[in-house]
PQR file with spaces between the fields and no chain letter, atoms N, CA, C, O and H, PARSE charges and radii, in Angstrom:
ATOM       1  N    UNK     1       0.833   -1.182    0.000 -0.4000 1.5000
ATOM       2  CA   UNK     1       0.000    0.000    0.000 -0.0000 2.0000
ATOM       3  C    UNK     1       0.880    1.249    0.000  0.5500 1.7000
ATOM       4  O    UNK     1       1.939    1.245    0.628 -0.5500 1.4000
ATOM       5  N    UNK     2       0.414    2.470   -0.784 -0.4000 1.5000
ATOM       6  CA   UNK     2       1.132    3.713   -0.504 -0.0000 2.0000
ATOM       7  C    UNK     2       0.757    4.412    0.352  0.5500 1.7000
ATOM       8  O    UNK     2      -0.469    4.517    0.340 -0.5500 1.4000
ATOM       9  H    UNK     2      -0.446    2.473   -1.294  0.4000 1.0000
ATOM      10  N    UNK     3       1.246    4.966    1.126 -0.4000 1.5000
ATOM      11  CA   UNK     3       0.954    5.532    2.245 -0.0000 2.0000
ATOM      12  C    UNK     3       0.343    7.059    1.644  0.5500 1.7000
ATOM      13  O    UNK     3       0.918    7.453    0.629 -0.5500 1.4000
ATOM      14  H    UNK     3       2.242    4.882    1.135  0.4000 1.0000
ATOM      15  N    UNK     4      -0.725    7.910    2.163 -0.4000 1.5000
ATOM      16  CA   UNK     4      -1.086    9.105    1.386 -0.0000 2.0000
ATOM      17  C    UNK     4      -0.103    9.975    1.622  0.5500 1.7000
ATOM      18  O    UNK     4      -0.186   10.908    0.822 -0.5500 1.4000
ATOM      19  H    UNK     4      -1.192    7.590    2.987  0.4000 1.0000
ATOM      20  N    UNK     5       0.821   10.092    2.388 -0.4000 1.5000
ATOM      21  CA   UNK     5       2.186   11.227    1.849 -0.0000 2.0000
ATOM      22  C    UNK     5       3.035   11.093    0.765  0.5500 1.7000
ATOM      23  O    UNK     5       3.904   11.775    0.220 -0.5500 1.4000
ATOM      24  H    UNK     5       0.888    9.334    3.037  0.4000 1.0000
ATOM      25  N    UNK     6       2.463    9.889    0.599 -0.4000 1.5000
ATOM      26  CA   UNK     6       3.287    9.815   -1.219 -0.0000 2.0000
ATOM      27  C    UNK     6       2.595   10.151   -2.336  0.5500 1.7000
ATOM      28  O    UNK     6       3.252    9.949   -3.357 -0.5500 1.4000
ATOM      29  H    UNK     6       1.757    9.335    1.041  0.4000 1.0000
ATOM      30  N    UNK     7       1.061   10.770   -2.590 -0.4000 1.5000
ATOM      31  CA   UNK     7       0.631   11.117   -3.290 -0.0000 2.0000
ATOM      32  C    UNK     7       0.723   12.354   -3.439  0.5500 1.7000
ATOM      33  O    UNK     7       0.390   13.047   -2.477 -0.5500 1.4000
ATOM      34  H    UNK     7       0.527   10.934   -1.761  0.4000 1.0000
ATOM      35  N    UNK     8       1.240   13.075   -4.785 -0.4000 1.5000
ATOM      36  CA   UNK     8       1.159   14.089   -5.327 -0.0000 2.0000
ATOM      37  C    UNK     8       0.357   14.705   -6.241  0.5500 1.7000
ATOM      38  O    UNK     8       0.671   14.352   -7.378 -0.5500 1.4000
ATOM      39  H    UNK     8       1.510   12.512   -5.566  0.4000 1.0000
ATOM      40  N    UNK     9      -0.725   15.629   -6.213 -0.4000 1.5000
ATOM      41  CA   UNK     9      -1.395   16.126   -6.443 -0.0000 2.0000
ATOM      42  C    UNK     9      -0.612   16.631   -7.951  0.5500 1.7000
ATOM      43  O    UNK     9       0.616   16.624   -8.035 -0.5500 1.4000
ATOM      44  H    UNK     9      -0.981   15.915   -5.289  0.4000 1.0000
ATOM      45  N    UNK    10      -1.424   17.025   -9.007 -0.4000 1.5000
ATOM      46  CA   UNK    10      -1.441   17.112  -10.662 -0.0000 2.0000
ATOM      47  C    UNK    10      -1.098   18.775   -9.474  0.5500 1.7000
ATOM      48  O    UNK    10      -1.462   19.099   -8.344 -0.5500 1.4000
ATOM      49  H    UNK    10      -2.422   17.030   -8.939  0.4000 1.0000
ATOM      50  N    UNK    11       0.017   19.595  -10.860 -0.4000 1.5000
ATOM      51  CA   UNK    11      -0.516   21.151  -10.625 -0.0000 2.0000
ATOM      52  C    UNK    11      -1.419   21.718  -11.856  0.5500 1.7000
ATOM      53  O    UNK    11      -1.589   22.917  -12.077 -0.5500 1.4000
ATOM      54  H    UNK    11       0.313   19.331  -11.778  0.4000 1.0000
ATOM      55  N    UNK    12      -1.954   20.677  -12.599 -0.4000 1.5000
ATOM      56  CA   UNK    12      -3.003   20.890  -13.623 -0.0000 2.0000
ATOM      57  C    UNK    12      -4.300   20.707  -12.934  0.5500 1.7000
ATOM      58  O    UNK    12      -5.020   19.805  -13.363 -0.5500 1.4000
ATOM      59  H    UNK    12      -1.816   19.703  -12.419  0.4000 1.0000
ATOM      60  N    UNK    13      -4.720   21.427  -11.922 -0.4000 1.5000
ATOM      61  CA   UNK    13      -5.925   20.676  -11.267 -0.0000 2.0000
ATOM      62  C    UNK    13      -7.267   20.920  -11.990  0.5500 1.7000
ATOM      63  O    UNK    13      -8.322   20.306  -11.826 -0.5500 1.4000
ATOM      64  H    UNK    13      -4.135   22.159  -11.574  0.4000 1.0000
ATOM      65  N    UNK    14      -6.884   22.419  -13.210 -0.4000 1.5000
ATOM      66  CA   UNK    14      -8.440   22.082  -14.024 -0.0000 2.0000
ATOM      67  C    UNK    14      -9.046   23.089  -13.429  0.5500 1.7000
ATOM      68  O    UNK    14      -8.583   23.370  -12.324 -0.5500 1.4000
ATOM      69  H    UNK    14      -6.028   22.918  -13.343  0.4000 1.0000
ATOM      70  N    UNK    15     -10.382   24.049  -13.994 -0.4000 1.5000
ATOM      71  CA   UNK    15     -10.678   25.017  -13.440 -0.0000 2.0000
ATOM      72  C    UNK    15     -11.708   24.861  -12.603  0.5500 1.7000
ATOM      73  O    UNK    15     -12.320   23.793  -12.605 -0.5500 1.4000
ATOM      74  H    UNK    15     -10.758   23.821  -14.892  0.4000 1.0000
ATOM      75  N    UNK    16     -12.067   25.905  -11.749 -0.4000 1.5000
ATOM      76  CA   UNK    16     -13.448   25.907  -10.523 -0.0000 2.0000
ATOM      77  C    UNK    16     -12.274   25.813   -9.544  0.5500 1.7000
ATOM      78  O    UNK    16     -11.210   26.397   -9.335 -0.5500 1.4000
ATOM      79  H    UNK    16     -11.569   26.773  -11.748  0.4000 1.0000
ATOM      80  N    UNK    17     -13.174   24.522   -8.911 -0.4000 1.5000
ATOM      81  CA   UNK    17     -12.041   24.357   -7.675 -0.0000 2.0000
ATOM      82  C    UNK    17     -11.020   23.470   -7.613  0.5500 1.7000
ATOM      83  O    UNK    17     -10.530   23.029   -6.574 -0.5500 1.4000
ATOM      84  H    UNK    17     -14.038   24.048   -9.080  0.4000 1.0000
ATOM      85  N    UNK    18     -10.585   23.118   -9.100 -0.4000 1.5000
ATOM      86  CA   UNK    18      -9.615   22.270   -8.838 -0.0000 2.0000
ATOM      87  C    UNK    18     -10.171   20.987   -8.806  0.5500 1.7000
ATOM      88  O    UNK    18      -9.510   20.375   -7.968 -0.5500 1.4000
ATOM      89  H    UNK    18     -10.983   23.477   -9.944  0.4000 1.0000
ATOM      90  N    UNK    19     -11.114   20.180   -9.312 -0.4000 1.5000
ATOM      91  CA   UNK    19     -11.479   18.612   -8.504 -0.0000 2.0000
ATOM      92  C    UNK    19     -10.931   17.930   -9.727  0.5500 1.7000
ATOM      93  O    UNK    19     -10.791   16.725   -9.519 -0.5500 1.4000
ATOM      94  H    UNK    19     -11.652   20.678   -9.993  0.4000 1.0000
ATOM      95  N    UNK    20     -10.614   18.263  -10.799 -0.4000 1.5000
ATOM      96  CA   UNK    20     -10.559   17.611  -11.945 -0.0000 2.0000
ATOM      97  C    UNK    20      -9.064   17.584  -11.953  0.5500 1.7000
ATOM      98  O    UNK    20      -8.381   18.329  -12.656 -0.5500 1.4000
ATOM      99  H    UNK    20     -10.728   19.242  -10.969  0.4000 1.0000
ATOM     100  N    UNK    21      -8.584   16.663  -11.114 -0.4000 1.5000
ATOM     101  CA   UNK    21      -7.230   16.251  -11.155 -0.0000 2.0000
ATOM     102  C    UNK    21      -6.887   14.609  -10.939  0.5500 1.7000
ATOM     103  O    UNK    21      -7.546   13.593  -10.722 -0.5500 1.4000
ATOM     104  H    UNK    21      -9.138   16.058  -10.543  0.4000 1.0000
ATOM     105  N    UNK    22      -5.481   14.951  -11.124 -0.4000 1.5000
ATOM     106  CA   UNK    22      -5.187   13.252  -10.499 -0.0000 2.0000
ATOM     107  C    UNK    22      -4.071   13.187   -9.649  0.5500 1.7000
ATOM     108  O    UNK    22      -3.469   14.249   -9.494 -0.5500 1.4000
ATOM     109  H    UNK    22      -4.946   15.776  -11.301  0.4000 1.0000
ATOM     110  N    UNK    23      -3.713   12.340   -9.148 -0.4000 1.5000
ATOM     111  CA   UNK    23      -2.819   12.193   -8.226 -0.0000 2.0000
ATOM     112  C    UNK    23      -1.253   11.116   -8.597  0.5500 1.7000
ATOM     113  O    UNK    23      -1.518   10.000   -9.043 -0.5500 1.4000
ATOM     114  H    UNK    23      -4.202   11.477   -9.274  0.4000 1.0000
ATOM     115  N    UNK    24      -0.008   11.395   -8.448 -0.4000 1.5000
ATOM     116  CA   UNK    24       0.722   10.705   -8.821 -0.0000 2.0000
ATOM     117  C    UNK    24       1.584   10.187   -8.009  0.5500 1.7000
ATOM     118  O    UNK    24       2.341   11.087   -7.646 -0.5500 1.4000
ATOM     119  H    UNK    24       0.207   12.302   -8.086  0.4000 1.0000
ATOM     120  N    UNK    25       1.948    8.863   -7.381 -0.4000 1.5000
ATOM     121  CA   UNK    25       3.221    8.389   -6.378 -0.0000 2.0000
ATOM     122  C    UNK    25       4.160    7.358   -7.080  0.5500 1.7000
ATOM     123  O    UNK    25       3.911    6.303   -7.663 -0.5500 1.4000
ATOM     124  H    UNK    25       1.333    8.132   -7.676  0.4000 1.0000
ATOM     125  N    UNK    26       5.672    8.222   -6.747 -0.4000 1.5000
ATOM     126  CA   UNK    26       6.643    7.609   -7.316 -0.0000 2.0000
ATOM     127  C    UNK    26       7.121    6.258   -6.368  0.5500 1.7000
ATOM     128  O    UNK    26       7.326    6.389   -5.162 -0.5500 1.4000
ATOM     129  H    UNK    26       5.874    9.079   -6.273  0.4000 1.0000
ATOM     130  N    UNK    27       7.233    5.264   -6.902 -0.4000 1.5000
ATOM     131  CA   UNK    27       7.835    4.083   -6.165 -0.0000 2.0000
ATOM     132  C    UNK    27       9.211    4.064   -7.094  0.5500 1.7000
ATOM     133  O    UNK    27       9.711    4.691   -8.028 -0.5500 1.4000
ATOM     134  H    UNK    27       7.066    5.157   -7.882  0.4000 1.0000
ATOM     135  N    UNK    28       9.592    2.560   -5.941 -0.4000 1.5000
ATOM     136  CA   UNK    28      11.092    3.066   -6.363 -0.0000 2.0000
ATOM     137  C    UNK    28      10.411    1.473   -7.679  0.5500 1.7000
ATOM     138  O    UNK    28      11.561    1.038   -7.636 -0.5500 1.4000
ATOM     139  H    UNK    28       9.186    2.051   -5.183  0.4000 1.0000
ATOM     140  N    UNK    29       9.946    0.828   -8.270 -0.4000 1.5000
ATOM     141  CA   UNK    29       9.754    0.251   -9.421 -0.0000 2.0000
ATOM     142  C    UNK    29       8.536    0.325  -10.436  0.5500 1.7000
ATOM     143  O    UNK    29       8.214   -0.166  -11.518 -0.5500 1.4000
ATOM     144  H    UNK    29       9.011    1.182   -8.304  0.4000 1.0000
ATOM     145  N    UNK    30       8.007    1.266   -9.434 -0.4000 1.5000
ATOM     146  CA   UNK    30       6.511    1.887  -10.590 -0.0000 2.0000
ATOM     147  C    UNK    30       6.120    3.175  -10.563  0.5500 1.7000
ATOM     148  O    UNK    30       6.792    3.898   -9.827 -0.5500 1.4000
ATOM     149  H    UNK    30       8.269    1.665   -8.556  0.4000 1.0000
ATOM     150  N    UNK    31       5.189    3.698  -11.177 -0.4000 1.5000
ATOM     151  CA   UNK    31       4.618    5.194  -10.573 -0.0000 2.0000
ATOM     152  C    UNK    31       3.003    4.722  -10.805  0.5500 1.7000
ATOM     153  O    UNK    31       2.498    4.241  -11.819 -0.5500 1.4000
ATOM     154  H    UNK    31       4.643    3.111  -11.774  0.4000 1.0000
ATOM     155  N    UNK    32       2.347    5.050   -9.436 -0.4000 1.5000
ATOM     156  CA   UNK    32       0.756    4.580   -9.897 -0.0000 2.0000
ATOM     157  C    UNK    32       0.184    6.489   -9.764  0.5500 1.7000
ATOM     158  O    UNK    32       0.699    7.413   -9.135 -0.5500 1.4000
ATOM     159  H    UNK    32       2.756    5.441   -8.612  0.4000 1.0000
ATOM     160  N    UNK    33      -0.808    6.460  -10.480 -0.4000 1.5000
ATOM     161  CA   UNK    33      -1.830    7.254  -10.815 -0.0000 2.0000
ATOM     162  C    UNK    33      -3.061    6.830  -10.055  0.5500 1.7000
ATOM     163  O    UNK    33      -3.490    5.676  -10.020 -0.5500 1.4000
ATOM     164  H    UNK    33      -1.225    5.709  -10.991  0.4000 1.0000
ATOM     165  N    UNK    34      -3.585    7.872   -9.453 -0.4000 1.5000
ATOM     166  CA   UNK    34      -5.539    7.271   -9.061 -0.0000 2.0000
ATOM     167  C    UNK    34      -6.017    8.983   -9.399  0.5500 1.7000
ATOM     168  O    UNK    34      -5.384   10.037   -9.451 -0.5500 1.4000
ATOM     169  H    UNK    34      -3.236    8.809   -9.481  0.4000 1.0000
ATOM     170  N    UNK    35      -6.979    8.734   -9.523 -0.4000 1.5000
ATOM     171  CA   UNK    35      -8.500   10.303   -9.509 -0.0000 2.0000
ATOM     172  C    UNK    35      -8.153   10.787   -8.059  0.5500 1.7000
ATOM     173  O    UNK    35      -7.667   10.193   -7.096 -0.5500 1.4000
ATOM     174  H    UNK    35      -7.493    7.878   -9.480  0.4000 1.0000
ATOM     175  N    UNK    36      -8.463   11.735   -8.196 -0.4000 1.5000
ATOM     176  CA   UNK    36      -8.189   12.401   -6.480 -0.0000 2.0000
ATOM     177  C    UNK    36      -9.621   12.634   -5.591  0.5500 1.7000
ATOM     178  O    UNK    36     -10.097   12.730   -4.460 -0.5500 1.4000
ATOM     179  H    UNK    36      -8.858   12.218   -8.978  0.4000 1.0000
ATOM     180  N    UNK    37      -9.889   12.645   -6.956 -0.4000 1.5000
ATOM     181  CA   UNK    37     -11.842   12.526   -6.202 -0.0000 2.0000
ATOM     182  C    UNK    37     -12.507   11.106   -5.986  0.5500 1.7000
ATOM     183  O    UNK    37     -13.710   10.974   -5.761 -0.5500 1.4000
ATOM     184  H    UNK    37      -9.502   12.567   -7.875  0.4000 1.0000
ATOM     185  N    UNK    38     -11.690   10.150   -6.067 -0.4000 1.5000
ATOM     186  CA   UNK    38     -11.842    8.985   -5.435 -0.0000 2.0000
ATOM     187  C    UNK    38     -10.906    7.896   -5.353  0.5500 1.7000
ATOM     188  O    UNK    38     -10.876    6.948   -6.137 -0.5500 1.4000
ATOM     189  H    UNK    38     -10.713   10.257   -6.250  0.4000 1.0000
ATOM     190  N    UNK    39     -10.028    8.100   -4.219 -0.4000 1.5000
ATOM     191  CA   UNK    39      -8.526    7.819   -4.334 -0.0000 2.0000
ATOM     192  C    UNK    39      -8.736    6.031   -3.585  0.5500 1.7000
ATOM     193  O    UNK    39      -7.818    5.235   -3.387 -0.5500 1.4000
ATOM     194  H    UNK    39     -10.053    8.871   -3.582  0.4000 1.0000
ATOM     195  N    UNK    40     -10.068    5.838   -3.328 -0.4000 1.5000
ATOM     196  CA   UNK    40      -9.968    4.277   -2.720 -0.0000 2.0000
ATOM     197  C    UNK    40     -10.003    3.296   -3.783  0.5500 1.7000
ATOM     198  O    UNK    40      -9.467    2.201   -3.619 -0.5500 1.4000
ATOM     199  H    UNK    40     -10.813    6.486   -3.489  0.4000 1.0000
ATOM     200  N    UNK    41     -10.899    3.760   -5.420 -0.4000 1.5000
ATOM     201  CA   UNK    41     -10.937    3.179   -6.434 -0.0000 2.0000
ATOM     202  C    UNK    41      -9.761    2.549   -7.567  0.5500 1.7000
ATOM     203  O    UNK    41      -8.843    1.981   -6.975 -0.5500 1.4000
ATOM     204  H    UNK    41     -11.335    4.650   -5.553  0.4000 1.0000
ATOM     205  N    UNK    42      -9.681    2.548   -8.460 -0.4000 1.5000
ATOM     206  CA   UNK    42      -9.072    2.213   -9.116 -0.0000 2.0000
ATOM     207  C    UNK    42      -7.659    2.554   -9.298  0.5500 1.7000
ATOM     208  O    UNK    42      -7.774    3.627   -9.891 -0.5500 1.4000
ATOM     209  H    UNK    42     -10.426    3.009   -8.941  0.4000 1.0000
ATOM     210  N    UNK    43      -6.151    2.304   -9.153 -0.4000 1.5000
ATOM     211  CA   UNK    43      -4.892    2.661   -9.960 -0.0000 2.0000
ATOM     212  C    UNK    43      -4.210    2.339  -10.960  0.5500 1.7000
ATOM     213  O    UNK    43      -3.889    1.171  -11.180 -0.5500 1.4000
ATOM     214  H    UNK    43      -6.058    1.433   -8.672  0.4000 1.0000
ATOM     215  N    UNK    44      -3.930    3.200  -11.614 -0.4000 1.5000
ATOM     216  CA   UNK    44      -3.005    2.832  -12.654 -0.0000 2.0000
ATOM     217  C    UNK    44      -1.780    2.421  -12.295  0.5500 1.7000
ATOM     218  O    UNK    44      -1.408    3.165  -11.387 -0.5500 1.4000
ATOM     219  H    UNK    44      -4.191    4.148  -11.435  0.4000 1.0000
ATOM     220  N    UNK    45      -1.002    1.656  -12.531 -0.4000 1.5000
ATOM     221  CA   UNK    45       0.447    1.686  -12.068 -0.0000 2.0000
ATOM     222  C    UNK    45       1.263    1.232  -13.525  0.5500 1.7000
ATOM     223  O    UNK    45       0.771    0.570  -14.439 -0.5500 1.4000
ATOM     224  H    UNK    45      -1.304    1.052  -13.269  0.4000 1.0000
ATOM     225  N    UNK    46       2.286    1.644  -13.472 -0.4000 1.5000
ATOM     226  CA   UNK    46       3.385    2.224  -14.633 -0.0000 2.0000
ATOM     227  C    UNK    46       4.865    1.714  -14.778  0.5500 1.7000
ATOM     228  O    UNK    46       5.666    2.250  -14.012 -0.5500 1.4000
ATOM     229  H    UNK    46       2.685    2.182  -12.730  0.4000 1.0000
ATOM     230  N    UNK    47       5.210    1.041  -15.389 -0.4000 1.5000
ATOM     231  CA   UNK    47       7.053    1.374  -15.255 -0.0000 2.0000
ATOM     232  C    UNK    47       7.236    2.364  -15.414  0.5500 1.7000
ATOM     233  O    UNK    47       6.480    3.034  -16.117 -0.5500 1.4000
ATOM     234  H    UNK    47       4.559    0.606  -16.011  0.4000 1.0000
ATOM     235  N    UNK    48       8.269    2.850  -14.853 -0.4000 1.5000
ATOM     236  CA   UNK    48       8.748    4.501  -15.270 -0.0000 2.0000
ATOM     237  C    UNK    48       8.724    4.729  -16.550  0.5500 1.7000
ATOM     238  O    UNK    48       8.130    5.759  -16.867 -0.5500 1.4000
ATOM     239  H    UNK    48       8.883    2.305  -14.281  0.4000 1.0000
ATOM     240  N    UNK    49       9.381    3.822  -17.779 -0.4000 1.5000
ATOM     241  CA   UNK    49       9.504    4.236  -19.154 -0.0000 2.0000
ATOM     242  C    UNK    49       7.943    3.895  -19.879  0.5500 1.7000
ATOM     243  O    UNK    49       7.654    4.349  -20.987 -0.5500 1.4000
ATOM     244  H    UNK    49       9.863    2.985  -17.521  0.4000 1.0000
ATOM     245  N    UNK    50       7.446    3.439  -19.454 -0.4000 1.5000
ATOM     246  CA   UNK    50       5.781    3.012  -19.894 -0.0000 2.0000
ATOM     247  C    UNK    50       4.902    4.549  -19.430  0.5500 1.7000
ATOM     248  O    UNK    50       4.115    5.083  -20.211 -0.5500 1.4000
ATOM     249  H    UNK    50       7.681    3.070  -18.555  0.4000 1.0000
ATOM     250  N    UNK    51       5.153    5.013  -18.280 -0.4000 1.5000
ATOM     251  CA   UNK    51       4.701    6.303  -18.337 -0.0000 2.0000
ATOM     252  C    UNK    51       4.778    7.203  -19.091  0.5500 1.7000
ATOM     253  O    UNK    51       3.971    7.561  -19.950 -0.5500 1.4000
ATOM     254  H    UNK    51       5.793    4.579  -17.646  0.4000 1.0000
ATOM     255  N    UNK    52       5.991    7.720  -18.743 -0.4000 1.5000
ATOM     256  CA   UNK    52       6.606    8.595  -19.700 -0.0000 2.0000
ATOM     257  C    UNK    52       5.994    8.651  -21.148  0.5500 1.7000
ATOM     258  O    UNK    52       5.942    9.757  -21.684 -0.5500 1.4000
ATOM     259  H    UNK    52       6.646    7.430  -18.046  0.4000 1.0000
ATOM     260  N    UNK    53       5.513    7.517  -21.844 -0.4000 1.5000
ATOM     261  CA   UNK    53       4.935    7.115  -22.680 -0.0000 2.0000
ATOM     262  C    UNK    53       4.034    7.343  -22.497  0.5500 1.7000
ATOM     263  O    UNK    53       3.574    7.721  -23.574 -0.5500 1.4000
ATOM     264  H    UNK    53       5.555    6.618  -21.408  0.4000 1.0000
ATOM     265  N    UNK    54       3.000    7.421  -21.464 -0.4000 1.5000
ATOM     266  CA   UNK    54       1.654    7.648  -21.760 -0.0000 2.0000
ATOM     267  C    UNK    54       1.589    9.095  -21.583  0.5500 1.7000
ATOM     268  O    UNK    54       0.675    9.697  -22.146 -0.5500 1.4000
ATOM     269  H    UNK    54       3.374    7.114  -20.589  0.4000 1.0000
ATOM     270  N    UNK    55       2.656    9.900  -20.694 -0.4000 1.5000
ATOM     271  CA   UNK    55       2.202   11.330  -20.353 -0.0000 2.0000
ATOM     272  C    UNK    55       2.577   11.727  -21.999  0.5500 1.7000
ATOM     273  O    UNK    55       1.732   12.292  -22.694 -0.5500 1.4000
ATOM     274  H    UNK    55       3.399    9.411  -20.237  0.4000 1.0000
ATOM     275  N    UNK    56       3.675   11.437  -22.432 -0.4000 1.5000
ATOM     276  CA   UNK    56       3.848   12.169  -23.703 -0.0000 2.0000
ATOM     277  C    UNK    56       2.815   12.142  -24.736  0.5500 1.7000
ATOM     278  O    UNK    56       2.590   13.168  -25.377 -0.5500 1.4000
ATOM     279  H    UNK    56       4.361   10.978  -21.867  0.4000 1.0000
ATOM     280  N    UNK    57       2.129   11.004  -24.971 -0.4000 1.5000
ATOM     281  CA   UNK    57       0.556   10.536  -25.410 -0.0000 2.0000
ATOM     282  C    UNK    57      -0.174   11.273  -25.175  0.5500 1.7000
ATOM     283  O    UNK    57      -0.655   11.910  -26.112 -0.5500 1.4000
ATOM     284  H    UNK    57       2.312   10.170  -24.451  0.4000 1.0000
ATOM     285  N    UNK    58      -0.550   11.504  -24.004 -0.4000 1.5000
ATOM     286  CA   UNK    58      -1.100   12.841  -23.428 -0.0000 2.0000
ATOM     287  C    UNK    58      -1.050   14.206  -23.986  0.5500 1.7000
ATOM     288  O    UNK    58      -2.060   14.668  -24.516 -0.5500 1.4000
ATOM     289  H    UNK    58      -0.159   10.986  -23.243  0.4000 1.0000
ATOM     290  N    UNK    59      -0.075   14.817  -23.919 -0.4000 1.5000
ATOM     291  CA   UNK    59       0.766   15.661  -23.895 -0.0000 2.0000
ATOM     292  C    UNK    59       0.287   15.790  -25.833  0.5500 1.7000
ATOM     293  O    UNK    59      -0.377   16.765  -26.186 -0.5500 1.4000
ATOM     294  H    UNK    59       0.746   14.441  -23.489  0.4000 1.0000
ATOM     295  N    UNK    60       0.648   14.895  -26.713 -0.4000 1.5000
ATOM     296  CA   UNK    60       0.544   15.174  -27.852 -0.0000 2.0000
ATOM     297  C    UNK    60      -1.371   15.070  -28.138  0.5500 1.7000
ATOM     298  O    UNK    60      -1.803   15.936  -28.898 -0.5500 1.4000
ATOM     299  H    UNK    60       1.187   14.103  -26.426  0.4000 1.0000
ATOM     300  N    UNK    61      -2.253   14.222  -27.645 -0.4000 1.5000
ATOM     301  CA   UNK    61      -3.464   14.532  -27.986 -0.0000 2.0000
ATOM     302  C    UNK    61      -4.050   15.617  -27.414  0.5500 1.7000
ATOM     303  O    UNK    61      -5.245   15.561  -27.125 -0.5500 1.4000
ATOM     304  H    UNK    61      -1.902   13.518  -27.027  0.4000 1.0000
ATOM     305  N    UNK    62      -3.277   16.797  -27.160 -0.4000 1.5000
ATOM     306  CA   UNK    62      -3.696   18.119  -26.277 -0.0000 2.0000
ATOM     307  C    UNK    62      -3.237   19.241  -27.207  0.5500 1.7000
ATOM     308  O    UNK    62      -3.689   20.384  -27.257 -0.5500 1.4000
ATOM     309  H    UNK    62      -2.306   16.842  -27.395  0.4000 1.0000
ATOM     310  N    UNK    63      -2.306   18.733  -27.896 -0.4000 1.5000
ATOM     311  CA   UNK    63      -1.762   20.024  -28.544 -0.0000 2.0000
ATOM     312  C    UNK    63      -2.196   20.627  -29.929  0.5500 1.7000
ATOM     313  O    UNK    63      -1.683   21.669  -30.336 -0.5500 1.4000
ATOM     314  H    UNK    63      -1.939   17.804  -27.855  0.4000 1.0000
């Protein structure tokens, strides 16, 4: 389990108040992702180079 001081909050939180974010914790062999508006549900978890891959994915269907 990650403990919640390892979750880092997006600084993209999205406008209003911010709920439209996600949350990110680095391990030392994965990085998992969850919704921040419901952090008991579902995670993503990542190799580091498999991320990177998806943020850049990201990153290009935005631009």
């Amino acid at each position: 389990m990650i403990t919640p001081t390892a979750w880092k909050k997006s600084s993209f939180s999205g406008g209003g108040e911010g709920n439209d974010c996600v949350e990110v914790a680095h391990r030392r062999t994965h990085i998992s992702v969850r919704d921040s508006k419901a952090p008991a549900r579902a995670t993503l978890t990542f190799r580091p180079g498999s991320f990177a891959a998806f943020v850049s994915a990201l990153q290009a269907a935005h631009s």
